[in-house]
C-alpha positions in Angstrom: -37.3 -2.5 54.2 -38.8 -2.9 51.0 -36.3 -1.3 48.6 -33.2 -2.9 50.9 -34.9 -6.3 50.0 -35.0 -5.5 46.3 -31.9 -3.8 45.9 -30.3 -7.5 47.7 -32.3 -9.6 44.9 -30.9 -7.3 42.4 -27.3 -7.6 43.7 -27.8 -11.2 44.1 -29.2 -11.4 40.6 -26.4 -9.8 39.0 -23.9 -11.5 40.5 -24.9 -15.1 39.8 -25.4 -14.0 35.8 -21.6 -12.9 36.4 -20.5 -16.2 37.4 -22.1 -17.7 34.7 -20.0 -18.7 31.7 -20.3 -17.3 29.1 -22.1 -18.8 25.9 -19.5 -18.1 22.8 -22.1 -17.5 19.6 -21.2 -19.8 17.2 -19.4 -18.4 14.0 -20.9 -19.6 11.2 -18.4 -20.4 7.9 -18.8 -18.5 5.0 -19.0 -20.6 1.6 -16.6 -19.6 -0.8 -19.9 -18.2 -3.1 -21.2 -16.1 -0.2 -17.6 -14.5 0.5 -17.8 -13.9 -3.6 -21.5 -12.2 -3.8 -20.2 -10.3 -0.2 -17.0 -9.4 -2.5 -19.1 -8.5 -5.5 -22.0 -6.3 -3.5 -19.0 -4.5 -2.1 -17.6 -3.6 -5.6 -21.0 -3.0 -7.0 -21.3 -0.1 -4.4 -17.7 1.5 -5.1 -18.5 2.1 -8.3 -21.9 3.3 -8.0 -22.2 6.7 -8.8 -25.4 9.7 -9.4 -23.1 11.9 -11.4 -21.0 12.1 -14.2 -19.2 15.5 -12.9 -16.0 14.6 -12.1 -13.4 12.1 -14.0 -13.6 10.0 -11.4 -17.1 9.4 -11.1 -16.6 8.8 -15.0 -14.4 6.3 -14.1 -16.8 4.5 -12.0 -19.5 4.9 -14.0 -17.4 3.2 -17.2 -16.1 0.4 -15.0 -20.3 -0.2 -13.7 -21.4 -0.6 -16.9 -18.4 -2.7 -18.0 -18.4 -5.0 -15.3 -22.5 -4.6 -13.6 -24.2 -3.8 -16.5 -23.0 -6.1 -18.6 -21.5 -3.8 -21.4 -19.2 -6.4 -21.9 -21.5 -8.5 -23.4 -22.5 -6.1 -25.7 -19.5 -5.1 -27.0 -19.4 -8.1 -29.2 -23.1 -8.4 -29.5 -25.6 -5.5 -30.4 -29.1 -7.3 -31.0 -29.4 -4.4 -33.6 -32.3 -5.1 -36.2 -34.5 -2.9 -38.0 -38.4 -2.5 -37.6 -39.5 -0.4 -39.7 -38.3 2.0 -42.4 -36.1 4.5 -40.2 -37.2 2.8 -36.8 -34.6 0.6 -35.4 -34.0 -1.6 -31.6 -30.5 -3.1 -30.2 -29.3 -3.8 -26.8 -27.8 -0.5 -24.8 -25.3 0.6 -27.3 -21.4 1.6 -25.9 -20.3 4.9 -26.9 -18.4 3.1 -30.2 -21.5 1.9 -30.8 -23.7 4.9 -30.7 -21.0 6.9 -32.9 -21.9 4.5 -35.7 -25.3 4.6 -35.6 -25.5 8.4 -35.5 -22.6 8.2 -38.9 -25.6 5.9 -40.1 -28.3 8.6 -39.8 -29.6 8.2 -36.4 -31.5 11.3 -34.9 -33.2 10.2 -31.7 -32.7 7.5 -29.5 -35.6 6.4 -27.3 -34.6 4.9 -23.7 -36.7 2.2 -22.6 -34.8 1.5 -19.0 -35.7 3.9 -15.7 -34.2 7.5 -16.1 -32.5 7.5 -12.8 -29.5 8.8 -11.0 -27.5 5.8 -12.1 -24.6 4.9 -14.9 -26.8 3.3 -17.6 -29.2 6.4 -17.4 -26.5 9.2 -17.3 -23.9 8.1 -20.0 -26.6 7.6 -22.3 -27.7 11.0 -21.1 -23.8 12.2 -21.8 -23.5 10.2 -25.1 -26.6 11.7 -26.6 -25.5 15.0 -25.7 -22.0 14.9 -27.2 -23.2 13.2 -30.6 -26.2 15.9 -31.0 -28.8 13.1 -30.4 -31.9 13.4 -28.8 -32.6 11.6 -26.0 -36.1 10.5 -25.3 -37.2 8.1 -22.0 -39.9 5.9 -21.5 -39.7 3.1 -18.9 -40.8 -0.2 -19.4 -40.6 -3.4 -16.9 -39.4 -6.9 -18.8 -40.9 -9.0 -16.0 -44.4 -7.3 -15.2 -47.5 -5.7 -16.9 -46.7 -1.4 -17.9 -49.5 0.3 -16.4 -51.8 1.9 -18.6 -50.6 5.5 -18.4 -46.9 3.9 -19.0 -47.9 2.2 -22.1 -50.2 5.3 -23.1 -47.4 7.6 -23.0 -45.2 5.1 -24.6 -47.7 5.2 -27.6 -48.0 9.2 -27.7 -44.3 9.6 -27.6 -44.2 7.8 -30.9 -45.2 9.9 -33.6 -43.0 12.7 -31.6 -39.5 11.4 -32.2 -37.7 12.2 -35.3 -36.6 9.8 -37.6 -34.2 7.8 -37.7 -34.4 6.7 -33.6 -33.3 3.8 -32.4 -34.8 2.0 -29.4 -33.1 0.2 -26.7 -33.3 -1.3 -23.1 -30.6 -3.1 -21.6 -30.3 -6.3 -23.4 -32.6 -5.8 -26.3 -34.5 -8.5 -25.4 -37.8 -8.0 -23.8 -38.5 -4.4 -23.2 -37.1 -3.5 -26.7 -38.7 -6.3 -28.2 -42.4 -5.1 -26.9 -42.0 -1.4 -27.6 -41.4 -2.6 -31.6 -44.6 -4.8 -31.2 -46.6 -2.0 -30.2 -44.8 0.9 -32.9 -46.0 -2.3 -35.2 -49.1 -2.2 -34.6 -49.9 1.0 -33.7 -47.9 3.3 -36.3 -47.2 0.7 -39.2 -50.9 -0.4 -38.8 -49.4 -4.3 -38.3 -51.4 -7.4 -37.0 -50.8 -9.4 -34.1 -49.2 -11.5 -36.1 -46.6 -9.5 -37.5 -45.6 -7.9 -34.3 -45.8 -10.9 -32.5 -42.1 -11.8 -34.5 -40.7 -9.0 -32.2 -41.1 -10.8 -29.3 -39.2 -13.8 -31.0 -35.8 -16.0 -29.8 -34.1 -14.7 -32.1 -33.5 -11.3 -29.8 -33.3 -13.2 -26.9 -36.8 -12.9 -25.6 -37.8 -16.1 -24.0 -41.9 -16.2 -23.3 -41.7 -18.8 -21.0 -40.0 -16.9 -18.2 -41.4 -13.8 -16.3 -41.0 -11.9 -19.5 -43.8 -13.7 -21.0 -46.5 -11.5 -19.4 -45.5 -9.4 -22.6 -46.8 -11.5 -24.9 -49.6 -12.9 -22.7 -50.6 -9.2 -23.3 -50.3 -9.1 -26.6 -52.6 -12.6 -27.0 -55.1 -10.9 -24.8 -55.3 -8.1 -27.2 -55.5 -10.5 -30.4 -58.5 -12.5 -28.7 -60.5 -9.3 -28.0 -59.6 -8.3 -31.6 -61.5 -11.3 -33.1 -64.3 -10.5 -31.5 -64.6 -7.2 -32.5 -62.1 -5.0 -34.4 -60.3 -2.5 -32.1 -57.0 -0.4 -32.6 -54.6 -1.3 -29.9 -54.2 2.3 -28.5 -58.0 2.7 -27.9 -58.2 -0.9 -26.2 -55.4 0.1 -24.0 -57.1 3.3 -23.2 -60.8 1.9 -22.9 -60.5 -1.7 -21.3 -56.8 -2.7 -20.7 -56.4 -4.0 -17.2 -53.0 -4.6 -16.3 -53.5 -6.1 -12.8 -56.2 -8.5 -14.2 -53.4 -10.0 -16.7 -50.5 -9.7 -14.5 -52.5 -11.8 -12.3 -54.3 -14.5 -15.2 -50.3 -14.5 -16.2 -48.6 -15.4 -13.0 -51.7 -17.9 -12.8 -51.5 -19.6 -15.6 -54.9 -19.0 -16.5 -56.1 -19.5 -20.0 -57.1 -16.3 -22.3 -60.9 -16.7 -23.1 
């Protein structure tokens, strides 16, 4: 008696919902941007690629750093300067580019962006090989403290690379700009001072974004030098924190 009376609610149940109209979702309209950055993600994933293998995945990869990278901003524009004698930065050079630099001398080329599976990674990985240059990666972030092992490896890969290298991250800018602040003062025995002009407007490095957290780092490290003289590798390795100034950073809070 039971289950007939349930198996009634149950029919009863269903069939009201069924004569129930039926709620139509409203479709929302797409803005003209949002049917562009739907457009563009699309693109950006075509022409993704982990492999340089076949000439279409060349393809690809030339048309990703053309149009997603940005290459064709630095076709005209190679934020190339020199930092030392036989130690120079730029932006991530095009193949044109890197053909020049290796006529000019070039020997090693030290790859500040991640090593990964992906277009900007590989063709400089390809470029290198064709040109007989040495290839040599250390990431860096632009918008966030390196931890210490990152910058520690940064500065023990230095005296390793043969001369003349070139440096270079994506734009040149911020990553590029605090690796030459640091072979400043840490190989070229620089002050703060002098390295500081690395991190400078001129190559597009603007402290007052999220990028600033470099120098922040770098204003840390001159304040602890006035108090007491210390190389910059042995204050990374002995009391650099880079959580504590990520954090003062983001905070705005005063070096003291």
């Amino acid at each position: 008696m039971l289950a007939s009376t349930v198996r009634l609610l149950y029919m009863e149940a269903s069939l009201a919902c069924q004569r129930q109209p039926k709620r139509r979702t409203p479709r929302t309209r797409m803005t003209p941007i949002a049917h562009f950055r739907n457009w563009t993600r699309g693109l950006r994933s075509s022409l993704e690629t982990d492999t340089l293998a076949t000439e279409e995945a060349r393809r690809k990869a030339r048309r990703f750093m053309m149009w997603f990278d940005h290459e064709f901003v630095r076709i005209p524009w190679s934020n190339f300067a020199q930092v030392a004698p036989g130690v120079y930065r730029s932006n991530q050079p095009t193949r044109k580019r890197l053909e020049r630099y290796a006529a000019m001398g070039i020997k090693t080329v030290l790859f500040l962006r991640a090593p990964t599976k992906a277009p900007p990674y590989l063709q400089a990985q390809a470029y290198c090989e064709e040109l007989g240059l040495t290839l040599v990666a250390r990431s860096l972030a632009a918008r966030s403290a390196p931890s210490r092992d990152i910058l520690l490896s940064l500065i023990e890969v230095f005296p390793t690379l043969e001369k003349p290298f070139l440096m270079h991250c994506k734009s040149g800018a911020d990553r590029a700009s605090f690796a030459s602040a640091v072979w400043l003062l840490t190989q070229e025995g620089a002050s703060v001072d002098e390295a500081r002009k690395m991190l400078s407007p001129r190559f597009i490095h603007l402290k007052w974004t999220k990028t600033g957290i470099l120098d922040y780092i770098l204003d840390a490290y001159d304040l602890r030098n006035t108090r007491a003289p210390i190389g910059f590798a042995d204050w990374v390795a002995t009391e650099y924190d880079p959580d504590a100034l990520q954090a003062g950073f983001d905070n705005k809070v005063p070096l003291a």
